[in-house]
DSSP file (Angstrom, degrees, kcal/mol; ACC not computed):
  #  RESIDUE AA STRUCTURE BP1 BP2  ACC     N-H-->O    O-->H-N    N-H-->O    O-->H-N    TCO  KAPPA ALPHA  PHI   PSI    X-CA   Y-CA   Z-CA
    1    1 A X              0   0    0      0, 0.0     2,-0.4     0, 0.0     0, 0.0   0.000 360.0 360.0 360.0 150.5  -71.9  -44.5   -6.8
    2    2 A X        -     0   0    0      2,-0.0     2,-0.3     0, 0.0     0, 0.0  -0.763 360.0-129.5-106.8 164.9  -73.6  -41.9   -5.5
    3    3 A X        -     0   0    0     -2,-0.4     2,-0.6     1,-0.0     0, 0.0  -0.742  28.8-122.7 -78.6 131.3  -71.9  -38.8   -3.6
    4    4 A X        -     0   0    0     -2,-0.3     2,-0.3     1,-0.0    -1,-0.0  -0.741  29.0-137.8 -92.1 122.6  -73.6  -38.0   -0.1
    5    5 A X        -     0   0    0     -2,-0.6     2,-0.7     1,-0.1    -1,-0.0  -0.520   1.6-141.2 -87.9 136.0  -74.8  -34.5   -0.1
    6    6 A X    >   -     0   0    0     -2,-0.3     3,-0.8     1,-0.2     4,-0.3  -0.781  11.9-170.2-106.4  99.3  -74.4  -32.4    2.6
    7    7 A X  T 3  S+     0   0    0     -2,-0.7     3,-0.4     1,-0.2    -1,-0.2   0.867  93.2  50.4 -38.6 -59.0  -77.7  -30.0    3.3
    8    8 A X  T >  S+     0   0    0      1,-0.2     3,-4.7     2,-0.1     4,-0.4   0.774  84.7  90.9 -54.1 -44.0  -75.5  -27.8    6.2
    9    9 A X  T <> S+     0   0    0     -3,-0.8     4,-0.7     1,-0.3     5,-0.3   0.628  89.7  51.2 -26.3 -80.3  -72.3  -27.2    3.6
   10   10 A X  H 3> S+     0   0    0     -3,-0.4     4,-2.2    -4,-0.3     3,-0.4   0.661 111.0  49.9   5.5 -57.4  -74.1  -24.1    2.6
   11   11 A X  H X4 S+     0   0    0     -3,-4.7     2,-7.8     1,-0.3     3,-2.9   0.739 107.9  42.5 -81.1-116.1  -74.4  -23.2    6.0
   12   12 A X  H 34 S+     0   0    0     -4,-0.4    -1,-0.3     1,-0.3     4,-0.2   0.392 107.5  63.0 -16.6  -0.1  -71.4  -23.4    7.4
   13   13 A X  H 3X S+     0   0    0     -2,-7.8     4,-2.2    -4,-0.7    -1,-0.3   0.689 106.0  47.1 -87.6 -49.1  -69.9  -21.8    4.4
   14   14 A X  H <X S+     0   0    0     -3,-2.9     4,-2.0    -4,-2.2     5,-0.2   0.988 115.1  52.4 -50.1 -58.5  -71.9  -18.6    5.1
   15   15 A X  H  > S+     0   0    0      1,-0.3     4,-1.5     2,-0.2    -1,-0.3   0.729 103.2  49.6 -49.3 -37.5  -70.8  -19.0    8.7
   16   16 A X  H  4 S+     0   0    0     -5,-0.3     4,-0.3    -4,-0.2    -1,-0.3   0.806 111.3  50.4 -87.4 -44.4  -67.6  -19.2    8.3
   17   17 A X  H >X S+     0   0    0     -4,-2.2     4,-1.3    -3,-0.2     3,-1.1   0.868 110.0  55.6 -61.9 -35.2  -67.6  -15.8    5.8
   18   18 A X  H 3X S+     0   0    0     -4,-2.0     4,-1.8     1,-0.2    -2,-0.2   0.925 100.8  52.5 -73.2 -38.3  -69.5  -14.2    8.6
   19   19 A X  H 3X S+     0   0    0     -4,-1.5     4,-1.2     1,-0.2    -1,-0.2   0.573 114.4  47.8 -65.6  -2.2  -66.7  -15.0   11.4
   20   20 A X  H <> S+     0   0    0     -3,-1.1     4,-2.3    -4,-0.3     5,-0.3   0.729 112.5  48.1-100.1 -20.0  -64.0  -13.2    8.9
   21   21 A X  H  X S+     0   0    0     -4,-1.3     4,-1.5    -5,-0.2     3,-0.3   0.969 113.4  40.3 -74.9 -48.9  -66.1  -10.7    8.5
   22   22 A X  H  X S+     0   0    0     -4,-1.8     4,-5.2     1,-0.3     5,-0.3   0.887 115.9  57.8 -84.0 -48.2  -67.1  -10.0   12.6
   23   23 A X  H  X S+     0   0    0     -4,-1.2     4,-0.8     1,-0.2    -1,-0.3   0.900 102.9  54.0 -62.7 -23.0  -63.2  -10.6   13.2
   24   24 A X  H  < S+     0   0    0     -4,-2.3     3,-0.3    -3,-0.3    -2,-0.3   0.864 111.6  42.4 -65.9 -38.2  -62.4   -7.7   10.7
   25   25 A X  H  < S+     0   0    0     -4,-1.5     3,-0.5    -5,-0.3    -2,-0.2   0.929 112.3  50.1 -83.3 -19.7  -64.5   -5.3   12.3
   26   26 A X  H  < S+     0   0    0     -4,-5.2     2,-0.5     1,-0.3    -1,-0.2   0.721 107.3  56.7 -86.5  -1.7  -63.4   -6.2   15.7
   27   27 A X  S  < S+     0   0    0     -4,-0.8     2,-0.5    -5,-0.3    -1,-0.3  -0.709  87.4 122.6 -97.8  58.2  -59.4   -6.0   14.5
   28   28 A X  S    S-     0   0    0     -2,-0.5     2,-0.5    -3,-0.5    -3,-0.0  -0.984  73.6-106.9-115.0 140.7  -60.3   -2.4   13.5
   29   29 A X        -     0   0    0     -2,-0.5     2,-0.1     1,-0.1    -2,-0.1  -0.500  35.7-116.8 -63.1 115.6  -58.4    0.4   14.9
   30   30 A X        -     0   0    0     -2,-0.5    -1,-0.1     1,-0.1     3,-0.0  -0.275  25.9-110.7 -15.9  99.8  -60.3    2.7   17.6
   31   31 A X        -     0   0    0     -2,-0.1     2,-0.5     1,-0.1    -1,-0.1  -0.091  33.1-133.0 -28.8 129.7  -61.1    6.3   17.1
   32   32 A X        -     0   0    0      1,-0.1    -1,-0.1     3,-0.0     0, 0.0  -0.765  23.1-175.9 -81.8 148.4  -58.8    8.3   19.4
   33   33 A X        +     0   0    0     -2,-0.5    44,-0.3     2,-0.1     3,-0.2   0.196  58.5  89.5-123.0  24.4  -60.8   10.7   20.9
   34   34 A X  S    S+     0   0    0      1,-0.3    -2,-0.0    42,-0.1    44,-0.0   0.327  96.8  44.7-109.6   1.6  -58.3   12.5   22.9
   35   35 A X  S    S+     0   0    0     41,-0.0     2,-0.5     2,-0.0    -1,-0.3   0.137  90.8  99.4-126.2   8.6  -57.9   14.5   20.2
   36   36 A X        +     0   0    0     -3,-0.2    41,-1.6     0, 0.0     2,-0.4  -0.836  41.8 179.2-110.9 126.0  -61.4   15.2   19.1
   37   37 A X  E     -A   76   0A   0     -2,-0.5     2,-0.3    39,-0.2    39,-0.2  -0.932  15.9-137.7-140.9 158.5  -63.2   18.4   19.9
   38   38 A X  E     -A   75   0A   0     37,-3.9    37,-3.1    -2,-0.4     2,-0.1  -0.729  15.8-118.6 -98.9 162.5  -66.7   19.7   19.1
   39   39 A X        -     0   0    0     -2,-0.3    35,-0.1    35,-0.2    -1,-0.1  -0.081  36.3-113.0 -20.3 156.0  -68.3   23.2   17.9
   40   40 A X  S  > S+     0   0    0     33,-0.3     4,-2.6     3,-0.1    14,-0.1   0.870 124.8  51.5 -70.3 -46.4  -71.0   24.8   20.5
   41   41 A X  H  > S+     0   0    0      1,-0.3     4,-1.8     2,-0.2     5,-0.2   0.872 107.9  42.0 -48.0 -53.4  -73.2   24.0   17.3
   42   42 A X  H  > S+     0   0    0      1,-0.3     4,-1.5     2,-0.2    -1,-0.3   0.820 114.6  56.4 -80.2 -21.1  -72.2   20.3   16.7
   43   43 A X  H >> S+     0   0    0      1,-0.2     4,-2.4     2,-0.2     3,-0.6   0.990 105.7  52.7 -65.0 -46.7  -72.5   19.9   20.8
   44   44 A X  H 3X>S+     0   0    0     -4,-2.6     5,-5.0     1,-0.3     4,-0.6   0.680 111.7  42.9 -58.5 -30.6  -76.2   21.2   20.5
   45   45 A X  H 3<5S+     0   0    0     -4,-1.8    -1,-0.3     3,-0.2    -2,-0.2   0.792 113.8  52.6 -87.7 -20.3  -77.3   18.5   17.7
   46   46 A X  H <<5S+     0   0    0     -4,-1.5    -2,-0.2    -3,-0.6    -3,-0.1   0.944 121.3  32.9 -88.5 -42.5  -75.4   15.7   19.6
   47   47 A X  H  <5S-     0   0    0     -4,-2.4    -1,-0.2    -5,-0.2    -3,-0.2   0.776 101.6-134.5 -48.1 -40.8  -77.4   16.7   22.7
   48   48 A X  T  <5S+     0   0    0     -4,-0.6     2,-0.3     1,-0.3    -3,-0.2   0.887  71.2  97.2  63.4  60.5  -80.4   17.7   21.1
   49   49 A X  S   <S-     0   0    0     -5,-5.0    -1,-0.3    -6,-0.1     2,-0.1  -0.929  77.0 -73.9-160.1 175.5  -81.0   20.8   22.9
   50   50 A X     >  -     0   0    0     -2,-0.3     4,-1.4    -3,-0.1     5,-0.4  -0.430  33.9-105.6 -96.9 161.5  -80.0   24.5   21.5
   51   51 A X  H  > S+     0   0    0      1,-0.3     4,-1.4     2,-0.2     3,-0.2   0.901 116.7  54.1 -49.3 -56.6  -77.0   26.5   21.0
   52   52 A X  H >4 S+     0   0    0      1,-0.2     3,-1.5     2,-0.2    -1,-0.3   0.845 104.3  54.4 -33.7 -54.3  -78.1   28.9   24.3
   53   53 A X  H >> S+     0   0    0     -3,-0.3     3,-3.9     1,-0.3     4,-3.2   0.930 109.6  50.7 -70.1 -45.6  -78.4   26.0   26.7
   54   54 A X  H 3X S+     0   0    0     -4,-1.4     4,-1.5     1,-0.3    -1,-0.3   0.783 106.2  50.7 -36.7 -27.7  -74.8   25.0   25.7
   55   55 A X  H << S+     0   0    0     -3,-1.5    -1,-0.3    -4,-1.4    -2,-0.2   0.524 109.4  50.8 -97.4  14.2  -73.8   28.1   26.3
   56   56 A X  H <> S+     0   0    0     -3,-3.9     4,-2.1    -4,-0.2     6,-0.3   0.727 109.0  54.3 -88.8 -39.3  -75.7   27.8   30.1
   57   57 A X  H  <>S+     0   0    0     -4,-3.2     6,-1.9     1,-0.2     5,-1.6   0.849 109.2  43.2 -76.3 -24.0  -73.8   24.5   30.7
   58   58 A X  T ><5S+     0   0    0     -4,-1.5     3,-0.6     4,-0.2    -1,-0.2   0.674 115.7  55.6 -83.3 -24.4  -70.3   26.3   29.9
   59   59 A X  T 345S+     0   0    0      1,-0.2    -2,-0.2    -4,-0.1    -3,-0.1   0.997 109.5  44.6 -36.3 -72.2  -71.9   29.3   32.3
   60   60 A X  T 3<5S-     0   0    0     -4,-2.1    -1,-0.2     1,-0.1    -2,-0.2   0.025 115.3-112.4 -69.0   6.8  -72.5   26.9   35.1
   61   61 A X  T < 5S+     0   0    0     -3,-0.6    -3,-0.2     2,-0.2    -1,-0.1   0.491  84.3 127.9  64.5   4.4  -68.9   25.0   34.9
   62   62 A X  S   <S+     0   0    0     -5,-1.6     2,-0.3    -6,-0.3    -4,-0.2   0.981  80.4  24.1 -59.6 -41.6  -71.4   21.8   33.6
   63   63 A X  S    S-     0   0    0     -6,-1.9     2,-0.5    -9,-0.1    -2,-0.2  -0.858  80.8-138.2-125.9 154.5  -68.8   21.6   30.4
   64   64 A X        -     0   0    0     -2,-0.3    12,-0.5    12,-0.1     2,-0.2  -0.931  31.0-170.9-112.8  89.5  -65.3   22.8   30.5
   65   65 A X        -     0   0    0     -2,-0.5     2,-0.3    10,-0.2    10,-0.2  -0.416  12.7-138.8 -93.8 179.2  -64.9   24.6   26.9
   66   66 A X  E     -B   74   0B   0      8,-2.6     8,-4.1    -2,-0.2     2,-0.6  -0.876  10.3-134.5-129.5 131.5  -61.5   26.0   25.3
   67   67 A X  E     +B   73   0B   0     -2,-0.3     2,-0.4     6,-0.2     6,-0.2  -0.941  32.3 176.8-106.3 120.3  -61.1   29.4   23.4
   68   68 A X  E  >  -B   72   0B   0      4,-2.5     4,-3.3    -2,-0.6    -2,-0.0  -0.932  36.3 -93.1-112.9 144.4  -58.9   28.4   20.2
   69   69 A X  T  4 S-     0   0    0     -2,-0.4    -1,-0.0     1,-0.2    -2,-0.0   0.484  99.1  -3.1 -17.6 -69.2  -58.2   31.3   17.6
   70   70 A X  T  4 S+     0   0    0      2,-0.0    -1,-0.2     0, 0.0    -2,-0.0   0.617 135.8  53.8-109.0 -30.3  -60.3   32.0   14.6
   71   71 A X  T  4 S-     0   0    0      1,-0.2     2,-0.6   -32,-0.0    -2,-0.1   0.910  93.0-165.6 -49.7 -50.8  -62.7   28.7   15.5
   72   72 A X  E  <  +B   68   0B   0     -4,-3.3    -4,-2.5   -33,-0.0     2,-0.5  -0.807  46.0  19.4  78.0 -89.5  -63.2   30.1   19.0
   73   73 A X  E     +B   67   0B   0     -2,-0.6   -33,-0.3    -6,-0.2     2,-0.3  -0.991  68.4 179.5-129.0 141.7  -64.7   27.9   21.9
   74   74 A X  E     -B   66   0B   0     -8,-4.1    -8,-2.6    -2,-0.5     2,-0.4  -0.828  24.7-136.3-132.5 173.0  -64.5   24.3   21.4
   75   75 A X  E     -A   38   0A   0    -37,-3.1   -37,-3.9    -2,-0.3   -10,-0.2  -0.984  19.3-131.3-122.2 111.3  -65.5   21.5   23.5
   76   76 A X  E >>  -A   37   0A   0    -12,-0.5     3,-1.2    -2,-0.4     4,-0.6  -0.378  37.1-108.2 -64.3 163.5  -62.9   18.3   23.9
   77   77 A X  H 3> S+     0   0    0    -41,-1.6     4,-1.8   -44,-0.3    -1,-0.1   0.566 110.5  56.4 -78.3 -26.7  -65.0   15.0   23.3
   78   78 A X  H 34 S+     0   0    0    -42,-0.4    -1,-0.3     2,-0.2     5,-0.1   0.540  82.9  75.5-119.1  22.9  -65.2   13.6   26.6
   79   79 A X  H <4 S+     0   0    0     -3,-1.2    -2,-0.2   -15,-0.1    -1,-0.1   0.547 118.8  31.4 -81.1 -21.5  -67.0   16.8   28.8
   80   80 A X  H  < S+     0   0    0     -4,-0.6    -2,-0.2     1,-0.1     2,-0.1   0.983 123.0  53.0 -82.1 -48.6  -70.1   15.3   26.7
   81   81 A X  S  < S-     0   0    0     -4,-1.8     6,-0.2     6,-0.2     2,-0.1  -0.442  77.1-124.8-107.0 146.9  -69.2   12.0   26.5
   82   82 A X  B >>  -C   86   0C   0      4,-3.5     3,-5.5    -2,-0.1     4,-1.1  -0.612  39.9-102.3-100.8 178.9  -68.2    9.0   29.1
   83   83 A X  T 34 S+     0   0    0      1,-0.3    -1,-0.1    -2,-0.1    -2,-0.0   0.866 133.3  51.9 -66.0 -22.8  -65.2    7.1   28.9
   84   84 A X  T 34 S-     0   0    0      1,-0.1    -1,-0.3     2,-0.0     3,-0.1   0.784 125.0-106.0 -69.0 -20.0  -67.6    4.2   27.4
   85   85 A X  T <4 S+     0   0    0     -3,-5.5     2,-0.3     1,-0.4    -2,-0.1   0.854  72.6 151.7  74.9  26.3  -69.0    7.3   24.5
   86   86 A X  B  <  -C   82   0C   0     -4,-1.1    -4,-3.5     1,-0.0     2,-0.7  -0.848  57.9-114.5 -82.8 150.1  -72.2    7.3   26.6
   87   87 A X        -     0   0    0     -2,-0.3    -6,-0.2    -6,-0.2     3,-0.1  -0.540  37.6-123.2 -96.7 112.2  -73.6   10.7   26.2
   88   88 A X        -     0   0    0     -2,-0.7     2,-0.3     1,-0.1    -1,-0.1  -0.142  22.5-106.9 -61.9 157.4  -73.4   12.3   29.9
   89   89 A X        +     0   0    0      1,-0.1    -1,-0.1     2,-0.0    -8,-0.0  -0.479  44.8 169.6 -84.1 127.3  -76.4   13.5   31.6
   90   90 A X        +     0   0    0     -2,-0.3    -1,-0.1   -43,-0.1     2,-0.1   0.100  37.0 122.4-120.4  37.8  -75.9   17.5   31.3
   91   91 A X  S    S-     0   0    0      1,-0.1     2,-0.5   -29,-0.0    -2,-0.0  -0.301  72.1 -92.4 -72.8 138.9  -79.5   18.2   32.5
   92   92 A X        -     0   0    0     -2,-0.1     2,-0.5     1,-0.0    -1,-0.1  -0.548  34.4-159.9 -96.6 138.5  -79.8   20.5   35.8
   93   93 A X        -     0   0    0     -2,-0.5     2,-0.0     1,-0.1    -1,-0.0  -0.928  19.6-122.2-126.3 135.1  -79.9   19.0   38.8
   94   94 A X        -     0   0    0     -2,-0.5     2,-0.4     1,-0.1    -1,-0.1  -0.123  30.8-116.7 -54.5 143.2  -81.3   20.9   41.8
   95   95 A X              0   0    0      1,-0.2    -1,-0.1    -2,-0.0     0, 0.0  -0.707 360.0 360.0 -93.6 127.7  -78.6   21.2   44.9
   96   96 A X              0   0    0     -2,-0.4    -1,-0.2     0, 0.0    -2,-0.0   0.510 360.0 360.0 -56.5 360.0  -80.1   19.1   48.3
């Protein structure tokens, strides 16, 4: 007798590896960010804009930075970022 071969088996073996996979990354623990602060520096590559204009937007109240000891001013994670870790628009906008 012969055995009936199943084309999909394949398939659905792959699939099945792929759903452990997607459910491991989605079981992964979150970064906290509540705890997470930048450099002026590291703010300037994440922006893409230079050290000065950071230091225009902490002029202007745009970012709220923190003087810590030998580090000096750090930035907490979410005056750049929104609660989703969209990057906020820190651009200047003219007052009506």
């Amino acid at each position: 007798m012969k055995s009936i071969y199943n084309p999909y088996e394949a398939l659905l073996q792959q699939m099945s590896e792929l759903k452990k996979i997607v459910l491991d990354i989605r079981d992964l623990p979150k970064e906290d960010y509540t705890t997470k602060y930048y450099t002026r520096k590291e703010v300037s590559e994440i922006c893409r804009c230079s050290v000065q204009t950071v230091d225009n937007y902490i002029n202007r109240n745009q970012i709220h930075a923190e003087n810590f000891g030998v580090k000096g001013v750090l930035i907490h994670h979410y005056q750049i970022f929104n609660k989703d870790n969209s990057l906020k628009e820190l651009k200047y906008k003219r007052k009506a």
